[in-house]
C-alpha positions, 0 to 999 in steps of 0.5 A: 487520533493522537499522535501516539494512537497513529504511530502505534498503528502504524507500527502495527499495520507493519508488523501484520504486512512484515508477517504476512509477507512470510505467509502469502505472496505470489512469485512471478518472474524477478518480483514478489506480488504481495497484494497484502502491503496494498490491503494495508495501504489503502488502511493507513492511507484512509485511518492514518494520513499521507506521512504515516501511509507512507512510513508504513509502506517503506517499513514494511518494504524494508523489513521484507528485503532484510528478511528475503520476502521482499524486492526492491520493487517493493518501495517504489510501488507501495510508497507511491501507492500509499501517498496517491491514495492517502492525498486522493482520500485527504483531499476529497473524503471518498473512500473509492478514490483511496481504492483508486489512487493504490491502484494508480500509484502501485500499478502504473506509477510504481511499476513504471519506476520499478523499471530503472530499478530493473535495468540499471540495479539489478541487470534484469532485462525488462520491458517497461510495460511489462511490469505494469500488469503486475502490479495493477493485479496484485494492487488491484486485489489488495486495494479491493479488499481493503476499499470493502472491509472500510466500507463496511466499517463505515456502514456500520459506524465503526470508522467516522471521518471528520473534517481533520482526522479518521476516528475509530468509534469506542 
């Protein structure tokens, strides 16, 4: 895929996650479950690499917060989410590796940076782990949906994964 094929896409897939953010989340407490940004995550991190998935996330996160569906929880969370399972996926070409390192990155890791966030910005008061179980639902679900859709692509050979690059099958 070339360059302008990726950042197209990428361009894309922030487009769909800004959009949908107006459609569906789940309000609870001071954040916004938004499993939609892990779904494209998971995408951007198995079709486009770390850089582009990464790109995509702070896109998407930054166009929530300037339209008001977003928090500022959303950065943290989705960028560490898509560079985990965009590297777990580069590195070893396993599909549920993807699916893993959104939920590791978004769940734990982000929701772990998520807590001075709280505490030191916003003067919210948080439990540090009381940030963890929310996350890991909404990337949980996200990530799944994303990690089925792409196997199935892969069955059916829509979606080929070479040494150097995710090609979409013409």
């Amino acid at each position: 895929m070339t360059k302008t094929h990726k950042l197209t896409l990428t361009a894309m897939m922030i487009a769909i996650g800004t959009i949908s953010s107006n459609l569906f989340y789940i309000p609870i407490g001071f954040t916004k479950v938004f499993p939609i940004q892990h779904f494209m995550n998971v995408l951007s991190a198995v079709l486009l690499g770390p850089y582009y998935a990464v790109a995509q996330a702070f896109g998407v996160s930054l166009l929530r917060n300037l339209m008001g569906t977003g928090s500022l929880f959303a950065f943290p969370g989705s960028m560490v989410g898509a560079l985990l399972a965009s590297l777990l996926f580069w590195k070893t070409r396993k599909l549920y590796l993807a699916f893993i390192g959104e939920v590791i990155g978004t769940g734990i890791l982000g929701a772990l940076l998520s807590y001075p966030i709280a505490t030191l910005i916003l003067g919210q008061k948080a439990t540090v782990f009381g940030f963890i179980p929310l996350f890991i639902f909404s990337s949980f679900a996200g990530a799944l949906l994303g990690y089925i859709i792409l196997t199935v692509f892969f069955r059916k050979k829509v979606l080929i994964v070479s040494e150097n690059d995710t090609t979409i099958r013409k």
